[in-house]
C-alpha positions in Angstrom: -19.7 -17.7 -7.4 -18.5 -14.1 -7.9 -19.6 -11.4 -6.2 -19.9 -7.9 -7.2 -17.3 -5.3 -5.7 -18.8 -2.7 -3.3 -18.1 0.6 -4.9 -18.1 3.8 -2.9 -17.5 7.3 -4.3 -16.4 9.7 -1.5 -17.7 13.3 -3.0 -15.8 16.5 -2.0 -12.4 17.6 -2.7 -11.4 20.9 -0.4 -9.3 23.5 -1.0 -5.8 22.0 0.4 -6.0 19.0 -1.9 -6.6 20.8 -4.9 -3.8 22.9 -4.2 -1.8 19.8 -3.4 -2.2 18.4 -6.8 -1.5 21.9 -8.2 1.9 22.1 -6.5 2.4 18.4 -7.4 1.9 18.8 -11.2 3.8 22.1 -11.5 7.1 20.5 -9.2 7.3 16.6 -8.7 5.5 15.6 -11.8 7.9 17.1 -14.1 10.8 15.8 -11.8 9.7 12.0 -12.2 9.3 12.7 -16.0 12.4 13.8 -16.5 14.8 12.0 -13.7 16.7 8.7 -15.2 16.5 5.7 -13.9 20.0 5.1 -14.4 22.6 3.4 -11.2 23.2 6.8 -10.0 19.8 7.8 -10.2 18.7 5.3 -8.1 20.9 5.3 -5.3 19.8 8.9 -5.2 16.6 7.9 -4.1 17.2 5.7 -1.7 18.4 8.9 0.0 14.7 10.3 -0.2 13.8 8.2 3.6 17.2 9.9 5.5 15.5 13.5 3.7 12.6 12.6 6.1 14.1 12.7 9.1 12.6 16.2 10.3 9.1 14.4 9.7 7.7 14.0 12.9 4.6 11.4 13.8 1.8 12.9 15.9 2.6 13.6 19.3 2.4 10.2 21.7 3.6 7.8 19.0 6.0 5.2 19.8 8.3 3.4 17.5 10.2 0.4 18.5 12.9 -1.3 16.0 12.7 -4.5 15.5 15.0 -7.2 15.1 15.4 -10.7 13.7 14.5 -10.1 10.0 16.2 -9.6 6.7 15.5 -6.3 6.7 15.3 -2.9 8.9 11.7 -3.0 10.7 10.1 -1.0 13.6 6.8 -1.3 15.4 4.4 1.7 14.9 1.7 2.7 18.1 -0.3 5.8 17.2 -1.1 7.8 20.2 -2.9 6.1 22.9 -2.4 2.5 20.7 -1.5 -0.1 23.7 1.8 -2.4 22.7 -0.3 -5.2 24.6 -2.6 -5.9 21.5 -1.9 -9.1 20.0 -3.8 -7.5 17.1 -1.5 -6.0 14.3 -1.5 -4.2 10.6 1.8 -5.1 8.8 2.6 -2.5 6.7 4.7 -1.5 3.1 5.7 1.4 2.4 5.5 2.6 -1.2 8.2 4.4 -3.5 7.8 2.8 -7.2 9.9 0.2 -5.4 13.2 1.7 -5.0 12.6 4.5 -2.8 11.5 5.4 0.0 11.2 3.4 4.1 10.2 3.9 7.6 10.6 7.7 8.1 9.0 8.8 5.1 5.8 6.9 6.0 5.9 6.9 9.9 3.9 9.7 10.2 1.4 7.9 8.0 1.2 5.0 9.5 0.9 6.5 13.5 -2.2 7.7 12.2 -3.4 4.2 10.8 -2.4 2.7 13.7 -4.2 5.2 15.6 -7.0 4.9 13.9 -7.5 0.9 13.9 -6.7 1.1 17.9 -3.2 -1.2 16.1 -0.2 -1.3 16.4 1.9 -1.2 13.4 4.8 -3.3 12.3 6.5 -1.2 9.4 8.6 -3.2 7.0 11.0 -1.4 5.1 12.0 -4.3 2.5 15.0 -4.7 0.6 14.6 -2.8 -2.7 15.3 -3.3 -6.4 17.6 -3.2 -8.5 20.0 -4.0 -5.4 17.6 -7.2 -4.7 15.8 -8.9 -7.4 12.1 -8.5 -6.8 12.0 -12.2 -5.3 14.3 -10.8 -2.6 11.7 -7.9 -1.7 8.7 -10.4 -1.9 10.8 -12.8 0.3 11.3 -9.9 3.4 7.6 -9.2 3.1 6.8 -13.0 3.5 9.4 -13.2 6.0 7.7 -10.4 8.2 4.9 -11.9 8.1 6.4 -15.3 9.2 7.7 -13.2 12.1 4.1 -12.1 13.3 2.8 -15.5 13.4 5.9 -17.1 14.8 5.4 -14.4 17.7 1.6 -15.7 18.6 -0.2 -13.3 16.4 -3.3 -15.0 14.9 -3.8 -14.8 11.1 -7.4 -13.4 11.6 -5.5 -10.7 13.9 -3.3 -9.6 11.3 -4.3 -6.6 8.0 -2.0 -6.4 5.5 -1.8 -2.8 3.9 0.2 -0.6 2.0 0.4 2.2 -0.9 1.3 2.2 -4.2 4.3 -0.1 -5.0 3.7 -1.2 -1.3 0.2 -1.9 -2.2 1.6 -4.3 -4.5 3.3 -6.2 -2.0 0.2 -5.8 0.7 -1.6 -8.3 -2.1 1.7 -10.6 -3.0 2.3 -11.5 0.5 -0.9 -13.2 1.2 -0.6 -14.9 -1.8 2.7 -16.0 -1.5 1.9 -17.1 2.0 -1.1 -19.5 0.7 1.2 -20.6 -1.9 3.4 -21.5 1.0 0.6 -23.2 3.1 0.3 -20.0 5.4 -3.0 -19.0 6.8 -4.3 -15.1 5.0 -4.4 -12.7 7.2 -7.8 -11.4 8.3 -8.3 -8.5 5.6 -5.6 -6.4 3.3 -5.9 -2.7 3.0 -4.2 -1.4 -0.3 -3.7 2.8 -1.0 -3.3 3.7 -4.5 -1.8 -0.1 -4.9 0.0 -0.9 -8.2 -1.4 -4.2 -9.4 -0.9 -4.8 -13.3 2.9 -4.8 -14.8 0.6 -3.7 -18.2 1.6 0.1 -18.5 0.3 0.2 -21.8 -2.8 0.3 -20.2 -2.2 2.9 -17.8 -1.0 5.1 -20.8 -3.9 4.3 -22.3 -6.3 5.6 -19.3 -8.2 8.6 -19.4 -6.1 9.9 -16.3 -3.1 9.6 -17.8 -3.1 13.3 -18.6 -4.2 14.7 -15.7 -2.6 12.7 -12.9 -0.8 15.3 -10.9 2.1 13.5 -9.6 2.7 9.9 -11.6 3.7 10.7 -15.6 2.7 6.9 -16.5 5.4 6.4 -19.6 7.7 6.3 -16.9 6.7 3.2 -15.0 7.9 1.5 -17.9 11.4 2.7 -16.3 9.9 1.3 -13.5 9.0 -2.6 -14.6 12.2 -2.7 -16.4 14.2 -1.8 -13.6 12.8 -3.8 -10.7 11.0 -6.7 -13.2 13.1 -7.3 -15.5 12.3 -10.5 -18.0 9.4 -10.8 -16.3 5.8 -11.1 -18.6 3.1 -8.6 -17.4 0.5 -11.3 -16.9 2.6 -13.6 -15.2 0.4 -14.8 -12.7 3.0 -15.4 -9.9 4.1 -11.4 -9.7 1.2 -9.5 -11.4 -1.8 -9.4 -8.9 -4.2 -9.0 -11.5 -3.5 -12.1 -12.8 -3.0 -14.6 -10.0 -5.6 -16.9 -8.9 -7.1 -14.2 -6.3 -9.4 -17.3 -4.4 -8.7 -17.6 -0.6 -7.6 -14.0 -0.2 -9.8 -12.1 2.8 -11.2 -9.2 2.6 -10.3 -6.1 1.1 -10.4 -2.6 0.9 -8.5 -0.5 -1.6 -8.6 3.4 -1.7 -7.6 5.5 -4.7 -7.9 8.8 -5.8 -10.8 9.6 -8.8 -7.6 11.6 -10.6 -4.7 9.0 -10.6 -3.2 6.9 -13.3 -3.7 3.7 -11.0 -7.9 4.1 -10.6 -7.3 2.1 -13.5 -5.2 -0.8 -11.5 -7.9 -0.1 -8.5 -10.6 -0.7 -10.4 -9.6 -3.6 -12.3 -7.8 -5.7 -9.3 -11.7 -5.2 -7.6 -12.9 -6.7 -10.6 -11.0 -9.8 -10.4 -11.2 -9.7 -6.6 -14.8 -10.0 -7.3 -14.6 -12.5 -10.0 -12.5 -14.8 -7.3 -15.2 -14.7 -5.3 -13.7 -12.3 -2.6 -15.3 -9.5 -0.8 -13.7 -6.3 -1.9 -14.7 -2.4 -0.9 -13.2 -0.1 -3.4 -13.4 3.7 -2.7 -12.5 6.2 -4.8 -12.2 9.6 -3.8 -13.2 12.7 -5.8 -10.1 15.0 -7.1 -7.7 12.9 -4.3 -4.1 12.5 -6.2 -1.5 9.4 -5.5 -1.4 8.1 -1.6 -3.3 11.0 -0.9 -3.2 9.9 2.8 0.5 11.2 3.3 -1.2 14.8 2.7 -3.5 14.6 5.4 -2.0 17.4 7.3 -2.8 19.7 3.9 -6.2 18.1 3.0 -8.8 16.7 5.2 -9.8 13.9 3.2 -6.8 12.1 3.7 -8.2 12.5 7.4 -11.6 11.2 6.7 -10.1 8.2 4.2 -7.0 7.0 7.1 -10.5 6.5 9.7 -11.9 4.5 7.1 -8.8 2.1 7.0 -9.1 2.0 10.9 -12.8 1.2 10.7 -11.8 -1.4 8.5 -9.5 -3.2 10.2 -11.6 -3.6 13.7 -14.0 -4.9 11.4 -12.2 -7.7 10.1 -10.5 -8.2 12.9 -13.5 -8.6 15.6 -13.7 -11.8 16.5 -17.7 -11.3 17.2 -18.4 -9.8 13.7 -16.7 -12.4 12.2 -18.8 -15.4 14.2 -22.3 -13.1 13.0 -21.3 -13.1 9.8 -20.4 -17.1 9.9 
């Protein structure tokens, strides 16, 4: 039986994010639209997480690397998050899949992790077009492997990310039940890319006014890091896949973006598959508005809704009530 999505609009957009978008449409916007997605190109922005270094996460955050997987990983514990919790959000960056990793998001995810009273494990996968996108889908399975090999419960685990990572925070649990892996207790998705179709994100009314994503080039995008791959094929379009068995989820995007149009449909079939989802949508908000949060308070306000989210789904009590 399907139930309807629960749809929350989050009014208000202050003064630091509208100058955020302003600055975003006047400098990275045109960059995107005009940079090639050629070899050289590429490995240029792999460079964009070393760039990050100066970022610093709030004060009384720790960071642990791990070891053991495929791929470069480090625990994440906002201030005052204990590394005794056997709870945990495992976490993607995003980057349209070939850019980006831990230091560009690690201020980010302190504050998540802060938030939820979690620690983070931070995945920085192996990316396209040096991997095929199997390879990238495999490290994010793997990680999670590596939580429940470790004693984490499934129903103590939230799966998140943004963007291209919010891709991957809804491919892993479906790869893992695919695999005959238990789903994690809830999946958290910013901004999450969800449907290889960029005709139709051309198409959307936001097209022209997103201030930071020029949709034409995302075709770059699927070509690059999907290549051959049919944009409703159910095993690497979320949108498409058989969505029953996933837990709950929320999914924030901004009311201005190209992908409110992925959000908004990927709730839809969420609800169709008989899965609660929460989508909110926040008024004037651009892409991953949540990296901003030192500039706009909203991104604030949204990152202690991901926190409330996730010791929701993962308390133990509230789940028995709701049972």
């Amino acid at each position: 039986m399907a139930v309807a999505p629960v749809i929350e609009e989050h009014t208000g957009c202050g003064r630091g994010a509208r100058i955020m978008a302003r600055l975003m449409r006047w400098t990275v916007r045109p960059l995107i639209a005009r940079l090639p997605w050629t070899p050289f190109a590429l490995r240029c922005a792999g460079l964009l997480d070393r760039a990050a270094a100066p970022l610093r996460p709030p004060r009384g955050t720790t960071t642990v690397p791990v070891t053991g997987l495929g791929c470069a990983a480090e625990w994440v514990r906002g201030p005052g998050v204990s590394g005794d919790s056997r709870k945990a959000i495992l976490y993607f960056h995003g980057g349209g899949f070939v850019a980006c990793g831990l230091r560009t998001h690690r201020r980010m995810i302190a504050r998540i992790s802060r938030a939820a009273g979690v620690p983070a494990l931070s995945v920085a996968y192996r990316m396209p077009p040096r991997v095929a996108i199997d390879t990238t889908l495999e490290d994010c399975l793997d990680a999670y492997r590596w939580l429940l090999e470790r004693g984490h419960r499934p129903s103590d685990i939230v799966v998140a990310g943004d963007s291209a990572g919010g891709y991957l925070a809804f491919m892993t649990p479906l790869r893992a039940l695919r695999a005959g892996l238990p789903a994690p207790a809830g999946i958290a998705a910013l901004s999450p890319f969800t449907d290889l179709d960029i005709a139709a994100k051309i198409a959307h009314p936001n097209a022209p006014i997103d201030p930071y994503i020029p949709a034409p080039r995302m075709r770059d995008m699927v070509r690059v890091c999907f290549p051959g791959v049919a944009p409703d094929d159910p095993l690497l379009c979320p949108v498409h896949a058989d969505l029953a068995g996933l837990p709950p989820v929320l999914i924030q995007v901004g009311s201005i973006e190209v992908l409110r149009g992925d959000a908004e449909l990927m709730a839809e079939r969420l609800g169709a598959a008989d899965v609660p989802c929460t989508l909110q949508i926040w008024e004037g908000q651009a892409h991953v508005f949540q990296v901003f949060a030192d500039l706009a308070r909203e991104g604030l306000a949204a990152i202690a809704e991901i926190g409330s989210f996730v010791r929701a789904v993962t308390d133990a009590d509230a789940r028995r009530r709701a049972a």
